[in-house]
C-alpha positions in Angstrom: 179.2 144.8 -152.7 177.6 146.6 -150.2 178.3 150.1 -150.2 177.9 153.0 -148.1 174.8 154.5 -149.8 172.8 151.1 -148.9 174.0 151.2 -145.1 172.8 154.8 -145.0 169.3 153.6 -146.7 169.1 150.7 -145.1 168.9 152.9 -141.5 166.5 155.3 -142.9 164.1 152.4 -144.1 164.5 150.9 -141.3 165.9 147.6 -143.4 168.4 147.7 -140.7 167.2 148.2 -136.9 169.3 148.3 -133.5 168.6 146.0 -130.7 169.4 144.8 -126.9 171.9 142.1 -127.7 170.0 138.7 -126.9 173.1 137.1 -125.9 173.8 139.6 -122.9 172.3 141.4 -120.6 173.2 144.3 -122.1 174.5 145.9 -125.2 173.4 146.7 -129.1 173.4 144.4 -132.1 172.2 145.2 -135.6 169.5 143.1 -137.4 168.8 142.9 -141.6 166.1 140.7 -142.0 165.8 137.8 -139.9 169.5 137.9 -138.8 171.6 139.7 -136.1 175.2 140.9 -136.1 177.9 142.9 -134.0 179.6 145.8 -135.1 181.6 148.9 -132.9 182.5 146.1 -130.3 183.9 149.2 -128.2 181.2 151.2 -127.3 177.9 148.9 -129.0 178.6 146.5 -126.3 178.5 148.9 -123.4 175.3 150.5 -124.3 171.7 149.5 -125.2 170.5 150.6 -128.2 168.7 153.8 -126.9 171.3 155.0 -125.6 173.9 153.6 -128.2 172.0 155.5 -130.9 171.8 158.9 -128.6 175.7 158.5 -128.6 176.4 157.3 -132.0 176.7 160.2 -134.6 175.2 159.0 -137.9 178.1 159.2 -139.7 180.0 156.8 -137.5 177.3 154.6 -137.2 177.2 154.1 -140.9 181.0 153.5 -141.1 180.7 150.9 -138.1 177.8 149.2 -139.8 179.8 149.0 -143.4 183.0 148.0 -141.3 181.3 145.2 -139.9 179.5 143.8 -143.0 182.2 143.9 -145.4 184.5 142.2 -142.3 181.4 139.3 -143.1 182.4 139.2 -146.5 185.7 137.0 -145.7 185.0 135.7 -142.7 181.1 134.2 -143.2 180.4 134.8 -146.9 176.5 133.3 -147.3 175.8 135.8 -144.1 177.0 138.8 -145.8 175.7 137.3 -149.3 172.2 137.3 -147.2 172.4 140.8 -145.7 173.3 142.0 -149.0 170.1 140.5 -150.7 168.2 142.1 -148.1 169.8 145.7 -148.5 169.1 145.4 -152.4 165.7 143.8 -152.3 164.8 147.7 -149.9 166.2 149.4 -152.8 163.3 148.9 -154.7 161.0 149.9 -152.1 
C-alpha cells in the first residue's frame, strides 16, 4: 500500500518530480521512475508545473498525489504495483 508518508518522501527525494504534461501544450503530470501519471485534473491541467507547484500547498499536493495512485490500484494494477516498487526501493536511500 502506498501510504502517505512515502508520497510525502517521495517529493522530498525527489522519487517523484512534476512536469509539463507531454501530451498537451500545457499542464502538470507526475513522474516515479520512468513513468508519468495525472492527478488534480482540476487545476494540474491548467497550470505548468512551476506555477502548479507555486499554487499547490504541500499538504494538498500530497493528498492529490495519494488520491491518484491508490485510484491506479483498481483501475491499472501492474502501474501502481510499479510506482509502489519505486516509492519503496527510495526508502532505503
Amino acid at each position: 500500500m502506498i501510504t502517505e508518508k512515502m508520497v510525502c518522501r517521495g517529493i522530498e527525494r525527489s522519487l517523484i518530480t512534476f512536469e509539463r504534461d507531454p501530451n498537451a501544450s500545457f499542464g502538470t503530470v507526475a513522474r516515479i521512475g520512468d513513468r508519468i501519471f495525472y492527478f488534480d485534473a482540476e487545476e494540474a491541467m491548467k497550470r505548468d508545473p512551476k506555477e502548479y507547484l507555486e499554487y499547490a500547498e504541500k499538504g494538498q499536493l500530497v493528498w492529490e498525489i495519494l488520491k491518484a495512485l491508490n485510484e491506479l490500484e483498481f483501475e491499472i494494477p501492474e502501474l501502481y504495483l510499479y510506482f509502489r516498487q519505486k516509492l519503496e526501493e527510495g526508502k532505503e536511500k
